[in-house]
N, C-alpha and C positions, 0 to 999 in steps of 0.2 A: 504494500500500500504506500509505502514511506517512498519509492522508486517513481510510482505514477504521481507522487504530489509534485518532486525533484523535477519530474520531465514538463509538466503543466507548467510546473514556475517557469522552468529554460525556453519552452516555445513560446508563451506571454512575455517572457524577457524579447528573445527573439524577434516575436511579431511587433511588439510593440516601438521596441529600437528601430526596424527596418522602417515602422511607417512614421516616425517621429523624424526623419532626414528630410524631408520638404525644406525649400528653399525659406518660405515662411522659418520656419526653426530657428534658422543659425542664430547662433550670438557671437558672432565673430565681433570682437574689440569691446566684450563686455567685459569688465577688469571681476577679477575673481571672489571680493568680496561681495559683488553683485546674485551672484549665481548660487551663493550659499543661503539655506532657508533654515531656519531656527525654529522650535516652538514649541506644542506639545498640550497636556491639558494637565488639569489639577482637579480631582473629585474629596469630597471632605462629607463625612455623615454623623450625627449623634440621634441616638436615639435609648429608649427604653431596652430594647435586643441587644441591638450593638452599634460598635461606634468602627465608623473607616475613616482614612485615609489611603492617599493613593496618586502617587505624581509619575507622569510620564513624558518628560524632554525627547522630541527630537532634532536630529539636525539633517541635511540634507544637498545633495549639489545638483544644480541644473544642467544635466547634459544638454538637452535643446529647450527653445521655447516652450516646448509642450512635454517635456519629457523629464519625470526628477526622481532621482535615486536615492537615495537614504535608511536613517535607520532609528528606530529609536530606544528605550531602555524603560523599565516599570518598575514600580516600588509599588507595594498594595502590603498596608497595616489595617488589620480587622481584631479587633477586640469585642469578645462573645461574651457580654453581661450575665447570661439566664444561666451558666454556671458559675458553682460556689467553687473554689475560685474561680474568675475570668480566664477563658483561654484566649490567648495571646498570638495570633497568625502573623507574617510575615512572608509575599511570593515576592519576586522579580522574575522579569525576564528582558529579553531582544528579540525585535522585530526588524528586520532589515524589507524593505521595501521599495515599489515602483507607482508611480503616480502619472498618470497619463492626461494629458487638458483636453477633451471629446469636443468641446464647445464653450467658448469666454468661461465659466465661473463652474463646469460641469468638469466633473473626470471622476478617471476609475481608476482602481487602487487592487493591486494584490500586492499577500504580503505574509512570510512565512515567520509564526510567534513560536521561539521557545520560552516559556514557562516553568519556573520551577514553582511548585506550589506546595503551600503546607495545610495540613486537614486536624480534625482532631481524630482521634480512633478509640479513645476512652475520654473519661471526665479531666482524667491530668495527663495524658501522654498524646501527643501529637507525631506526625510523621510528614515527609515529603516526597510527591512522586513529580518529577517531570514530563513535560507536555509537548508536544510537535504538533500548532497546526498550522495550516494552509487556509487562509482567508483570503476570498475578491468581494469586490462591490464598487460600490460608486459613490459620492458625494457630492456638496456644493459647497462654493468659498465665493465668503462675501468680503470686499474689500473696508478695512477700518481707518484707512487714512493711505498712507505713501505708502508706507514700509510695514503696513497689518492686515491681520484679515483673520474674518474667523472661518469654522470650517464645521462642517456636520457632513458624516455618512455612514452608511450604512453598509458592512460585510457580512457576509456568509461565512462561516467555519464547516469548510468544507471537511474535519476531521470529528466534527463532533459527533460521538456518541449516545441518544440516549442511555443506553444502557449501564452507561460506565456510572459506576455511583462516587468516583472519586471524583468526576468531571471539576474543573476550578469554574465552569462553563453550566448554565443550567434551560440553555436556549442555544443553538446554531447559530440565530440574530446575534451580531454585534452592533453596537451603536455608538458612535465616539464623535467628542465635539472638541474644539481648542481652538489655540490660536498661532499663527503663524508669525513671525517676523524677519524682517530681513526681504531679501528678494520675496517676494508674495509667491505663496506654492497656487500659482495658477496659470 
């Protein structure tokens, strides 16, 4: 399974590069700090259950006008109140990714997450299994000024399993919003 996500990623890499070389594209004599995109999102939750945090920075380089390559990094702190004591989670992962511009403020995104995650398996012992998946989708980015812009879309987790009960994942749907800075990722 892990070979057929690898080969999906390399032809979307593939196809994607080939049709991103239009004359349109180039950025010849664009200076390099142009071409670098920065950003990423921040999610923060308290409640009665429990309490999250969760930051995930990326950065990224504009091969063409319509074409951006990058990657980004997660931290996800989950604090479970409704036991005596609190259990205490702790995931990260990497996301290395490709961003495609379909139409002005439209594009689509694949992007292979690994995940490490940590679960509880009793009331005081927790454990961690690692995660491989392969998500696409698409989103929209709206510009915030010169140099910003926020961002909403929508992937698929083309690896999710119902079945799996350790999933860090509890829907296929992903849904991510942030912000952009630096050369605008659109």
């Amino acid at each position: 399974m892990r070979r057929l996500f690898l080969m999906i990623i390399l032809i979307s890499c593939a196809g994607l590069s080939a049709f991103a070389q239009g004359k349109d594209n180039s950025l010849k004599g664009m200076p390099l700090k142009d071409r670098i995109v920065t950003g990423g999102g921040l999610g923060l939750g308290f409640g009665s259950v429990q309490d999250y945090f969760s930051v995930s920075p990326m950065i990224g380089y504009r091969l063409t006008a319509k074409l951006l390559a990058g990657t980004g990094v997660t931290y996800r702190y989950t604090n479970y109140k409704v036991f005596k004591p609190s259990i205490k989670l702790n995931d990260y992962g990497l996301n290395p990714f490709l961003r495609f511009t379909v139409y002005r403020n439209i594009f689509l995104q694949t992007e292979y997450e690994y995940l490490n995650y940590e679960y509880p398996i009793t009331y005081a012992e927790t454990t961690r299994r690692s995660f491989d998946s392969f998500l696409a989708g698409g989103g929209f980015i709206q510009p915030l000024g010169r140099r910003a812009a926020f961002y909403l879309m929508a992937l698929y987790n083309f690896s999710y399993q119902e079945t799996n009960l350790y999933s860090p994942y509890d829907s296929p749907i992903v849904i991510r919003a942030g912000i952009n800075l630096g050369a605008l990722g659109f």
